[in-house]
DSSP file (Angstrom, degrees, kcal/mol; ACC not computed):
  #  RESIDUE AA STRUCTURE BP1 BP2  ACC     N-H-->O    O-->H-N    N-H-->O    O-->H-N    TCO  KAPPA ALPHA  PHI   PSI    X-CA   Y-CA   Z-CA
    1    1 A X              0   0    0      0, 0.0    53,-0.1     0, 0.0     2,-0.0   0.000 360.0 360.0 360.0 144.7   -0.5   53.9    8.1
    2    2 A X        -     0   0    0     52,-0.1     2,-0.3     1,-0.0     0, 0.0  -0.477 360.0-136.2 -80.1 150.7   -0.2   50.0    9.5
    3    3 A X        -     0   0    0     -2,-0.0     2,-0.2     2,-0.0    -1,-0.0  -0.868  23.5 -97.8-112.5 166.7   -2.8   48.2    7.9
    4    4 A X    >>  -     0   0    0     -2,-0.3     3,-1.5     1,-0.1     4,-1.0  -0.621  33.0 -99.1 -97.8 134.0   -5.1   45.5   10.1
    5    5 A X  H 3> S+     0   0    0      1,-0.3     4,-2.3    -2,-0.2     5,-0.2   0.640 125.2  48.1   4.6 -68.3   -4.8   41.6   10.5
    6    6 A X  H 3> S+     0   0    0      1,-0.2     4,-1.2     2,-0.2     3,-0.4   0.981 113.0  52.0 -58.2 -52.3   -8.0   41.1    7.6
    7    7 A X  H X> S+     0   0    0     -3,-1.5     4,-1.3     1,-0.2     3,-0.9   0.941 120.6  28.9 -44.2 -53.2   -6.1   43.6    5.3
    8    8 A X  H 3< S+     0   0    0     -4,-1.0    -1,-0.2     1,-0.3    -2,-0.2   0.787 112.9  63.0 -89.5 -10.0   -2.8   41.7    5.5
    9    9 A X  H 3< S+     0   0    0     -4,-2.3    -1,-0.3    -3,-0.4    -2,-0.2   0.788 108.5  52.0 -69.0 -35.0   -4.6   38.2    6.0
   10   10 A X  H << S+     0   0    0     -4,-1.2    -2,-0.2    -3,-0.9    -1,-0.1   0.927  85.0 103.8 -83.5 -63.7   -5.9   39.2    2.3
   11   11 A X  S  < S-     0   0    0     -4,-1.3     2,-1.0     1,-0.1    -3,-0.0   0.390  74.1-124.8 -32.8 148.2   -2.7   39.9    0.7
   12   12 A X        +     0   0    0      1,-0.1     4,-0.3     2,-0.1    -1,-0.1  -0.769  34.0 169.8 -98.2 114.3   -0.9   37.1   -2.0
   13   13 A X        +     0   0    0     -2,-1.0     4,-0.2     2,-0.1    -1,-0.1   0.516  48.1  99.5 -93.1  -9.7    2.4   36.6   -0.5
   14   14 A X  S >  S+     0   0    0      1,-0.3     3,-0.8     2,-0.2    -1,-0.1   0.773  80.2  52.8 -56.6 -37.6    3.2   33.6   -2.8
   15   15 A X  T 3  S+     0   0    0      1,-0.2    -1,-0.3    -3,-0.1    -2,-0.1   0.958 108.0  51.2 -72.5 -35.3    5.4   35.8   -5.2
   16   16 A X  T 3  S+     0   0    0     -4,-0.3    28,-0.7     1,-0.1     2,-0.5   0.577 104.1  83.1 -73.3  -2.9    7.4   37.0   -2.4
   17   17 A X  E <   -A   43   0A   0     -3,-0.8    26,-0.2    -4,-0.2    -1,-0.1  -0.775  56.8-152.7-138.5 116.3    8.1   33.3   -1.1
   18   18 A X  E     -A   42   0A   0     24,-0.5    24,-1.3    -2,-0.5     2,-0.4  -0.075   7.3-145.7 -94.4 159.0   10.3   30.6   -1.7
   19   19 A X  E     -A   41   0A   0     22,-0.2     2,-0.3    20,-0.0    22,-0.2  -0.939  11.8-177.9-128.5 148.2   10.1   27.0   -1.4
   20   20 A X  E     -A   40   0A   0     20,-0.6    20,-2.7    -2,-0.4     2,-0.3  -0.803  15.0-156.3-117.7 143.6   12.5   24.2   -0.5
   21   21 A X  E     +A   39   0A   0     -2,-0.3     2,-0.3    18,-0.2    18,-0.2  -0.816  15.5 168.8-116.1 161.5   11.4   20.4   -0.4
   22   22 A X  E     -A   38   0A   0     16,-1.3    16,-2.0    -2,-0.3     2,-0.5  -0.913  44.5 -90.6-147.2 157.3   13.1   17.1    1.7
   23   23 A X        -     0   0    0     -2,-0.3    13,-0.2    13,-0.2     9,-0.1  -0.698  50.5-131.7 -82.7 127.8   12.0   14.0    2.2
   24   24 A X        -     0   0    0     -2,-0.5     2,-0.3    11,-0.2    -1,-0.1  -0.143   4.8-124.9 -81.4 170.4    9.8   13.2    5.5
   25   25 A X        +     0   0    0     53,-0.0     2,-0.1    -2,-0.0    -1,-0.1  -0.672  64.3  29.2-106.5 168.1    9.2   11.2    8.2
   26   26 A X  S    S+     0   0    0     -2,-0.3    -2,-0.0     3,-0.0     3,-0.0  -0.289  96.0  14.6 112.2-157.5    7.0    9.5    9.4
   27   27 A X  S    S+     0   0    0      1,-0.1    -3,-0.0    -2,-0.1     0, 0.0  -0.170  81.6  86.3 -57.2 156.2    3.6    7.5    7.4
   28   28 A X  S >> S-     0   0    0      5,-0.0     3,-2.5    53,-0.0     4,-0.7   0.345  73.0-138.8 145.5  25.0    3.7    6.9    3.6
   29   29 A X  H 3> S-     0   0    0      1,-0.4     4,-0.5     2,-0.3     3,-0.2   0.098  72.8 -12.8  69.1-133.3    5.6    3.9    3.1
   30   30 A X  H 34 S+     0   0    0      1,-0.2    -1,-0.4     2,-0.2    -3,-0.0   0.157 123.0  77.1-116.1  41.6    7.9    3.6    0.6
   31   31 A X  H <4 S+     0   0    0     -3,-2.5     4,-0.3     3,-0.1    -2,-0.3  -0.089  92.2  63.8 -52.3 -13.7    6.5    6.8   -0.9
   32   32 A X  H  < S+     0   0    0     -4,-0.7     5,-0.2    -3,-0.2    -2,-0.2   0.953 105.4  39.9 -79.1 -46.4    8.8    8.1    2.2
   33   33 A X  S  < S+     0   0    0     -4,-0.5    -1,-0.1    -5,-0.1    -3,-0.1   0.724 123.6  40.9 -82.5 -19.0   12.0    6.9    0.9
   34   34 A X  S    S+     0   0    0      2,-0.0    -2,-0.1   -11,-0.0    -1,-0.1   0.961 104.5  51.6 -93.0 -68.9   11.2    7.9   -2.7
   35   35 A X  S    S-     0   0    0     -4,-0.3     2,-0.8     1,-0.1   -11,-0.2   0.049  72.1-128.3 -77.3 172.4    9.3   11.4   -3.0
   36   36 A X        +     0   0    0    -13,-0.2   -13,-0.2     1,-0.1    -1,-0.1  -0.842  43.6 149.1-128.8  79.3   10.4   14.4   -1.5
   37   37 A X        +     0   0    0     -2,-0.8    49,-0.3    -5,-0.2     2,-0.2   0.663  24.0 116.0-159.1  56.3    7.5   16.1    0.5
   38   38 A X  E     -A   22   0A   0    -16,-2.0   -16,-1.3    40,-0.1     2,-0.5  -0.309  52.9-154.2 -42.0 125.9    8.6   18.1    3.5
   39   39 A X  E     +A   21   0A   0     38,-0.6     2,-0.5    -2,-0.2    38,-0.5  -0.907  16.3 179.1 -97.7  92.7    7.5   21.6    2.5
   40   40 A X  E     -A   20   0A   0    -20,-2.7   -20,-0.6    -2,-0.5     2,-0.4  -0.908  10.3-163.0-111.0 159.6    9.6   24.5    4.2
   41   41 A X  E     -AB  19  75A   0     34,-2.1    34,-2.5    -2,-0.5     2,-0.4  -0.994   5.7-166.8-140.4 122.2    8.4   27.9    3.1
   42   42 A X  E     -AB  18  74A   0    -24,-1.3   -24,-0.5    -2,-0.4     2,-0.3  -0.932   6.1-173.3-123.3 132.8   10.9   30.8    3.8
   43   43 A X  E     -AB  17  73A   0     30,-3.5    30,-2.9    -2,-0.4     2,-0.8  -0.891  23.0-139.1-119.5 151.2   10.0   34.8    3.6
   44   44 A X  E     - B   0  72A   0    -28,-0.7     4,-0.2    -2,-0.3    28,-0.2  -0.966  12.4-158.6-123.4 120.6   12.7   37.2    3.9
   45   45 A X  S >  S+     0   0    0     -2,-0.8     3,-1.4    26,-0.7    -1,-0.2   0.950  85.4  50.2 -61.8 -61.0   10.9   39.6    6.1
   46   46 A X  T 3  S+     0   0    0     25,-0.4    -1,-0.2     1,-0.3    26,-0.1   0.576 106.5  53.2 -73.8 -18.7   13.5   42.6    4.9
   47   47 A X  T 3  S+     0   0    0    -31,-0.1    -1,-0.3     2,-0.0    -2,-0.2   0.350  81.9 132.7 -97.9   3.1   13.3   42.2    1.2
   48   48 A X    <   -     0   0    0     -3,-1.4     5,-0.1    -4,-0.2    -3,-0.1  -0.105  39.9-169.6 -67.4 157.5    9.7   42.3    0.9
   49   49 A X  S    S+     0   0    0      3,-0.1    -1,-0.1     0, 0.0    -3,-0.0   0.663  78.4  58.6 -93.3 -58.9    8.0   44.1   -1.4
   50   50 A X  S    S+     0   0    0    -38,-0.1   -37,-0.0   -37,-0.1     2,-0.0   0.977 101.5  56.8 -48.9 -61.6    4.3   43.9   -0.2
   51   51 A X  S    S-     0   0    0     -6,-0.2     2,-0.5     1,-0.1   -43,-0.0  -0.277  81.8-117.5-102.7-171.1    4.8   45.4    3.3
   52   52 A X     >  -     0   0    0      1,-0.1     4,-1.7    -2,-0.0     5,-0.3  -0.769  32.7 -98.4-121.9 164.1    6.2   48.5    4.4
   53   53 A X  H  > S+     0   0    0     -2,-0.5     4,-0.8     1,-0.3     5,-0.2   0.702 121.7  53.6 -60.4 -21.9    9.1   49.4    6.4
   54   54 A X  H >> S+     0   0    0      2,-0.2     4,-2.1     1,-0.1     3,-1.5   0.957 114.2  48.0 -65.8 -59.4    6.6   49.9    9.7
   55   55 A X  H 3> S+     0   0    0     -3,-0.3     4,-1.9     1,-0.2    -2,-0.2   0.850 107.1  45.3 -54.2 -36.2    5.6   46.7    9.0
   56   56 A X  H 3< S+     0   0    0     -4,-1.7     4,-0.4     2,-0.2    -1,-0.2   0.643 111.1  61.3 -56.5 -25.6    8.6   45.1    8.5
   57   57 A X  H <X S+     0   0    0     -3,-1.5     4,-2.7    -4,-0.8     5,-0.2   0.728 108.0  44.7 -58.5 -53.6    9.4   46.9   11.7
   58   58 A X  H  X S+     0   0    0     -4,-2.1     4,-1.1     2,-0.2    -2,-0.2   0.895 110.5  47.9 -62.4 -55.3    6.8   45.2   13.3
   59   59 A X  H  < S+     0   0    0     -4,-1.9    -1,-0.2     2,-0.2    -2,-0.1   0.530 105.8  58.5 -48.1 -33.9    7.2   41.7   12.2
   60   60 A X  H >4 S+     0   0    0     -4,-0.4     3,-2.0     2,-0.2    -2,-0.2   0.983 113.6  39.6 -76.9 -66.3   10.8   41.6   12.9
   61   61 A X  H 3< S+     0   0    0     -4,-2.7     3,-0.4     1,-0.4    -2,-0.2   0.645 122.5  34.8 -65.8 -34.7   10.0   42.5   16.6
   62   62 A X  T 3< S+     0   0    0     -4,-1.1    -1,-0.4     1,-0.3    -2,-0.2   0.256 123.6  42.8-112.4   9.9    7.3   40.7   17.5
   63   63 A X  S <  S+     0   0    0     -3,-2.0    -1,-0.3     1,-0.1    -2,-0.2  -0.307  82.9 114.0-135.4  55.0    8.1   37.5   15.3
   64   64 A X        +     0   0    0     -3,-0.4    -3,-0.1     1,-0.2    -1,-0.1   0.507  63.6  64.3-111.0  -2.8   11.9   37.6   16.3
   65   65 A X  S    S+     0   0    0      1,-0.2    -1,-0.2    -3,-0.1    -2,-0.1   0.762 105.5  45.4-112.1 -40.8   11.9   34.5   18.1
   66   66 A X  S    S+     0   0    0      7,-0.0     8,-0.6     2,-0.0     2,-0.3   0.367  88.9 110.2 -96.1  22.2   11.0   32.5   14.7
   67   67 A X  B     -C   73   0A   0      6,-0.1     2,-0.2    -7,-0.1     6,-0.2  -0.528  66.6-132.0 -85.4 164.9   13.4   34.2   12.8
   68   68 A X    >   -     0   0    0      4,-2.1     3,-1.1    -2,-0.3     4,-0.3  -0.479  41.4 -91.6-104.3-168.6   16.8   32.3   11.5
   69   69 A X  T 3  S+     0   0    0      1,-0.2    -1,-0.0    -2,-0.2    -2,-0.0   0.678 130.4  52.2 -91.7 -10.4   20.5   33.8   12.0
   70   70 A X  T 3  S-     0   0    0      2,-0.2    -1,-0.2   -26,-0.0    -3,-0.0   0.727 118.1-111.7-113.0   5.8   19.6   35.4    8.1
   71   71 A X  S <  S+     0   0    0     -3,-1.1   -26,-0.7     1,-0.3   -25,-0.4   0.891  70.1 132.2  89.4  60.2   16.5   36.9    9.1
   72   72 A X  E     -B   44   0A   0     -4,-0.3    -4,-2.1   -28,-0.2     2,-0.5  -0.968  54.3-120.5-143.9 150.7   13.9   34.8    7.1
   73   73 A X  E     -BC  43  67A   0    -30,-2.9   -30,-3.5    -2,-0.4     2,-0.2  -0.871  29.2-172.5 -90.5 136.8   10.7   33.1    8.2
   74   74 A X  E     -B   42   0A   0     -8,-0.6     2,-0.3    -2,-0.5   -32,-0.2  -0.908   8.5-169.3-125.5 111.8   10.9   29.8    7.7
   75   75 A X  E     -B   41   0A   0    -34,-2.5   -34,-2.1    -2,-0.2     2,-0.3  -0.628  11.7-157.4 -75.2 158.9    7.6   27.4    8.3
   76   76 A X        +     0   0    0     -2,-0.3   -36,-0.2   -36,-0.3     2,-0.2  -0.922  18.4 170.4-137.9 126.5    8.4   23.8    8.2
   77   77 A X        +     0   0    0    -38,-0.5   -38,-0.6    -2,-0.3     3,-0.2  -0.468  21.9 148.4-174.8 109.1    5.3   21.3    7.3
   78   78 A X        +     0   0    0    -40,-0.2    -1,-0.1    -2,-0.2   -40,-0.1  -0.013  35.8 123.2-117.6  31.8    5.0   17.5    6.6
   79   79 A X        +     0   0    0      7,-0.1    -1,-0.1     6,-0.1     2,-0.1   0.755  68.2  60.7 -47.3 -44.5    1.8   16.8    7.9
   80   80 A X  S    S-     0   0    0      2,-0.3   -43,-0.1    -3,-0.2    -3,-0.0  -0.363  70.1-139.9 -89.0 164.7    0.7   15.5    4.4
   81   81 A X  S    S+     0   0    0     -2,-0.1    -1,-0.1   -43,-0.0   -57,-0.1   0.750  87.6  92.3 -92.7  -8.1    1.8   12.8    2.1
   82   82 A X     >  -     0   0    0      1,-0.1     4,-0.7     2,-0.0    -2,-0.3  -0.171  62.1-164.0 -39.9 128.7    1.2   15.3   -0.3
   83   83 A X  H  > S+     0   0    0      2,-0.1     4,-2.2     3,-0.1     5,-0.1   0.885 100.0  49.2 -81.5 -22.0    3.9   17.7   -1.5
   84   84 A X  H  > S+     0   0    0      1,-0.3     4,-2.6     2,-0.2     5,-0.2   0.811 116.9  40.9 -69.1 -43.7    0.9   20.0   -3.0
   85   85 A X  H  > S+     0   0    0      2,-0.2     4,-1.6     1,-0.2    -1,-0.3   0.949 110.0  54.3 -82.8 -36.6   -1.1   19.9    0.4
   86   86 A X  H  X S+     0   0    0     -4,-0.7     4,-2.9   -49,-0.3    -2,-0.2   0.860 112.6  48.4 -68.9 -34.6    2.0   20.3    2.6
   87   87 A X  H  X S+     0   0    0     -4,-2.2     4,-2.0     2,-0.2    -1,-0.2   0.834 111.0  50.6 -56.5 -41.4    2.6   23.8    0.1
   88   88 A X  H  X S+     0   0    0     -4,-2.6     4,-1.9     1,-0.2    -2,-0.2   0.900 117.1  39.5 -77.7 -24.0   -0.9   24.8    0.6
   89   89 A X  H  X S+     0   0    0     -4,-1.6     4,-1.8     2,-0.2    -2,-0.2   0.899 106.5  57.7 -75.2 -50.2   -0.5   24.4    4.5
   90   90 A X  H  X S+     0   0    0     -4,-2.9     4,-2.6     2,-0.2    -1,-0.2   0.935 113.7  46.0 -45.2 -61.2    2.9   25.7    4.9
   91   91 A X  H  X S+     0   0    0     -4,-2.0     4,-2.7     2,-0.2    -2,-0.2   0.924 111.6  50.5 -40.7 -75.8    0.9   29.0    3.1
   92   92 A X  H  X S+     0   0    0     -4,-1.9     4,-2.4     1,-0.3    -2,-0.2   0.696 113.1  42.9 -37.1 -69.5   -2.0   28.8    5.4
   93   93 A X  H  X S+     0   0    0     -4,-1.8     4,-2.3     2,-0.2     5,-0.4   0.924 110.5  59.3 -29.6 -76.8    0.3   28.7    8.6
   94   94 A X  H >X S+     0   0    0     -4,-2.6     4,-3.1     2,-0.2     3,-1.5   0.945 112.5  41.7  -1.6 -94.0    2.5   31.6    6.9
   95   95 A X  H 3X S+     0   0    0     -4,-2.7     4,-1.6     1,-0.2    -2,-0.2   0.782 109.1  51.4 -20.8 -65.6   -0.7   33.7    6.9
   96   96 A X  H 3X S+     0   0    0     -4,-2.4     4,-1.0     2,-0.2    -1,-0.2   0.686 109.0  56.9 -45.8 -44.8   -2.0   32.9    9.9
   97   97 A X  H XX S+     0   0    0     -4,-2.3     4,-1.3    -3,-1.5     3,-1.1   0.949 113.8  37.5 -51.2 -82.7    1.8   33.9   11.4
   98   98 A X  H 3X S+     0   0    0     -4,-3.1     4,-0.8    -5,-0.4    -2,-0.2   0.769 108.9  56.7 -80.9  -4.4    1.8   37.2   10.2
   99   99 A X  H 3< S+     0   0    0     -4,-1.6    -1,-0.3    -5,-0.3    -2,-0.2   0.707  94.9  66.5 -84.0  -5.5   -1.3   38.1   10.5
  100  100 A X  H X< S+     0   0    0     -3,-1.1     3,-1.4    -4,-1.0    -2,-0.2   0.713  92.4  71.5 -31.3 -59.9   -1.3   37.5   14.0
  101  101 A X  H 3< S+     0   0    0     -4,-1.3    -1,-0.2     1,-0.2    -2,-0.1   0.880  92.5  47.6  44.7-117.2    0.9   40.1   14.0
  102  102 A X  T 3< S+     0   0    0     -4,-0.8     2,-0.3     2,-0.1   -97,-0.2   0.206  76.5 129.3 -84.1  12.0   -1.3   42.8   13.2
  103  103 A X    <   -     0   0    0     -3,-1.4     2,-0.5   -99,-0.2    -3,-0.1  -0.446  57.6-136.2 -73.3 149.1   -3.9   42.1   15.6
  104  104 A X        -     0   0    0     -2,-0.3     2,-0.6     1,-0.0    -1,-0.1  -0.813  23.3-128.9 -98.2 115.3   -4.8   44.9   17.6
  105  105 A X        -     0   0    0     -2,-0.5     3,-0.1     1,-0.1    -1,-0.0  -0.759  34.3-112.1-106.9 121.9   -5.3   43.5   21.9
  106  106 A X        -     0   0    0     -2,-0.6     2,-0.3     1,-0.1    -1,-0.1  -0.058  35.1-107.2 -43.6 126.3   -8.4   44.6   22.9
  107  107 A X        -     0   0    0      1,-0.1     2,-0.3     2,-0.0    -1,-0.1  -0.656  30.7-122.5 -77.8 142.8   -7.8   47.5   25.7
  108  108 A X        -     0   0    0     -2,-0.3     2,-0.6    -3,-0.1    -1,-0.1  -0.544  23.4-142.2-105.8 130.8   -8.7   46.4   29.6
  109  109 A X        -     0   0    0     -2,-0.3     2,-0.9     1,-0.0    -1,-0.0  -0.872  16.3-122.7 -96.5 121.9  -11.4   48.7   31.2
  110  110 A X        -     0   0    0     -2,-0.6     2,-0.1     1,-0.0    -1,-0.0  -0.493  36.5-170.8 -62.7 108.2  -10.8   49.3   34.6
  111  111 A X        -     0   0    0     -2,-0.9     2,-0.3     0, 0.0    -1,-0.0  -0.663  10.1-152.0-108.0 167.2  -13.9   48.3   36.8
  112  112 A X        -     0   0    0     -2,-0.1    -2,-0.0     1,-0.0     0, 0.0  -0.920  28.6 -90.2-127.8 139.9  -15.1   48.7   40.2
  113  113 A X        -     0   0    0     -2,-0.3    -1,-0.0     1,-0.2     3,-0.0  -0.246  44.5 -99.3 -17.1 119.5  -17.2   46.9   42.5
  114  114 A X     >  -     0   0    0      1,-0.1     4,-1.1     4,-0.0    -1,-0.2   0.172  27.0-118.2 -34.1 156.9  -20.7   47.4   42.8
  115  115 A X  H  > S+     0   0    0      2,-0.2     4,-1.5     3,-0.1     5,-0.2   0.980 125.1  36.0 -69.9 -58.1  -22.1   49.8   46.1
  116  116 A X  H >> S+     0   0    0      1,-0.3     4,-2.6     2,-0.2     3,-1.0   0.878 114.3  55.4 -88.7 -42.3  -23.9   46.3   47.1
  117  117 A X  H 3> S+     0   0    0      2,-0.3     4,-2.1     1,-0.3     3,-0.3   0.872 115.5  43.3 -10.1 -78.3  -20.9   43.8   45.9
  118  118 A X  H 3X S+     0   0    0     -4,-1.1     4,-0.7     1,-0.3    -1,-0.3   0.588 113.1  45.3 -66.9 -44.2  -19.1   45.8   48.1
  119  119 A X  H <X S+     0   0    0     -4,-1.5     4,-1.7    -3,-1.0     5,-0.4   0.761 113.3  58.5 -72.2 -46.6  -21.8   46.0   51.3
  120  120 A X  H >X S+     0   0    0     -4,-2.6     4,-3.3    -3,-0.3     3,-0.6   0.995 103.7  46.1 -50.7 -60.3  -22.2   42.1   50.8
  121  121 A X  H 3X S+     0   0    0     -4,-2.1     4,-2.2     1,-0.2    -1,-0.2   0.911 115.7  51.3 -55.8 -41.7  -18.6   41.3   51.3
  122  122 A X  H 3X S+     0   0    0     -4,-0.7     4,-0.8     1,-0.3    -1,-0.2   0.695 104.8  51.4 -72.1 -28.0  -18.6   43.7   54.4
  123  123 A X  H XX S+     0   0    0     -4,-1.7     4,-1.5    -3,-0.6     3,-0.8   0.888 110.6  49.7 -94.1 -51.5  -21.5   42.3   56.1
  124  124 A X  H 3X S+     0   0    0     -4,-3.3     4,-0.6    -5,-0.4    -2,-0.2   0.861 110.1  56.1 -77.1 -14.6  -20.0   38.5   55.9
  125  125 A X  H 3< S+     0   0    0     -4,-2.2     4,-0.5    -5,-0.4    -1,-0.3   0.779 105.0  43.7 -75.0 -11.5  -17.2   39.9   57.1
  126  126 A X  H XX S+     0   0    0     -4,-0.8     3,-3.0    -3,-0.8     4,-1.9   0.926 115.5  51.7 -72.8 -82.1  -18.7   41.4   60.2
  127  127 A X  H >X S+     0   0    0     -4,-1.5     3,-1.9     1,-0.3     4,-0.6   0.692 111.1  47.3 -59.0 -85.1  -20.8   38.1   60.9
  128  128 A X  H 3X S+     0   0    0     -4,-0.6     4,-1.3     1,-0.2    -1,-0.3   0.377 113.6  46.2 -28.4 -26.4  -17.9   36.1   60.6
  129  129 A X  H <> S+     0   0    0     -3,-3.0     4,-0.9    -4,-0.5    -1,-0.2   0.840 112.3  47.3 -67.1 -59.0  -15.8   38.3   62.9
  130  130 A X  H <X S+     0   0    0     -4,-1.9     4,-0.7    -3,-1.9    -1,-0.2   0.623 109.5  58.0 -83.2  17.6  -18.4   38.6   65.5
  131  131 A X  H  X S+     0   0    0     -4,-0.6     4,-0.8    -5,-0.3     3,-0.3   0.836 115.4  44.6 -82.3 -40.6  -19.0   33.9   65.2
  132  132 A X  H  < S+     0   0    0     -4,-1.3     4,-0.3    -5,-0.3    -2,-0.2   0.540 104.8  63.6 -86.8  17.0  -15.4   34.1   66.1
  133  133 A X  H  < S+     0   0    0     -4,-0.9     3,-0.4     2,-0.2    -1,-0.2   0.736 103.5  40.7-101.0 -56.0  -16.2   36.5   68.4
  134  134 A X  H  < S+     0   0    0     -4,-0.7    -1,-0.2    -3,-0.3    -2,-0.2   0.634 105.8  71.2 -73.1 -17.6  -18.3   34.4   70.6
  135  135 A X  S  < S+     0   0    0     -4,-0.8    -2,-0.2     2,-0.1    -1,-0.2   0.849  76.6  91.1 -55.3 -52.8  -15.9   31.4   70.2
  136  136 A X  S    S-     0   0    0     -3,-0.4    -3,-0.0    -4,-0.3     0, 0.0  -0.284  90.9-100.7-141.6 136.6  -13.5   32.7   72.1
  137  137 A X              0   0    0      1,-0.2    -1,-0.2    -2,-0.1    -2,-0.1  -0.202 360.0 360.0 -89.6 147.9  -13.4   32.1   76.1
  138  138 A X              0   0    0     -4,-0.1    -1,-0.2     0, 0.0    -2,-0.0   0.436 360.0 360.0 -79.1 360.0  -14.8   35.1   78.5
């Protein structure tokens, strides 16, 4: 049985995921040139342990678009100057990804028009009909 978006939002994915660091752009000075702390955070969807082969099923299909040619998730995140915060974000984002997922979209109930909705519409369409009705030369 699939388990639901809170269930897998819950799960520690950290053992299952590696990270590689680069040096960023953008503000920090010469703390840019020096430290290294570009975060990418890569899951290999097929090698997991944690989810199960539906899921993996699942992830693959609906997350296919952010996959790379070796079939890994990779988040990207240098927001911080932090490497520590960029790791905890990179997670967060991660999470957020695949549990998204496993949300369940809500099913659309077909409705109908009210009796008077319905009588309303019909009746300003008659008076309009019969304004342009009189408009219109004898």
């Amino acid at each position: 049985m699939m388990r639901t978006a809170s269930q897998i939002s819950r799960l520690d994915f950290s053992n299952e995921v590696t990270f590689k660091t680069a040096k960023s752009g953008g503000p920090g000075g010469q703390n840019v040139n020096k430290v290294n702390t570009k975060v990418q955070l890569v899951f290999d969807v097929r090698s997991s342990q944690i989810l199960t082969e539906e899921e993996k099923d699942k992830v693959l299909e609906q997350l296919g678009t952010k996959l790379n040619a070796d079939g890994h998730i990779q988040v990207v995140v240098q927001e911080s100057r932090s490497q520590l915060q960029n790791k905890t974000l990179a997670l967060q984002k991660f999470g957020q990804l695949i549990s998204k997922v496993f949300v369940r979209k809500k099913k659309r109930k077909p409705t109908k028009p009210t009796k008077s909705a319905v009588k309303k519409r019909l009746d300003n369409k008659k008076r309009k009909g019969e304004k342009k009705q009189w408009r219109r030369k004898l």
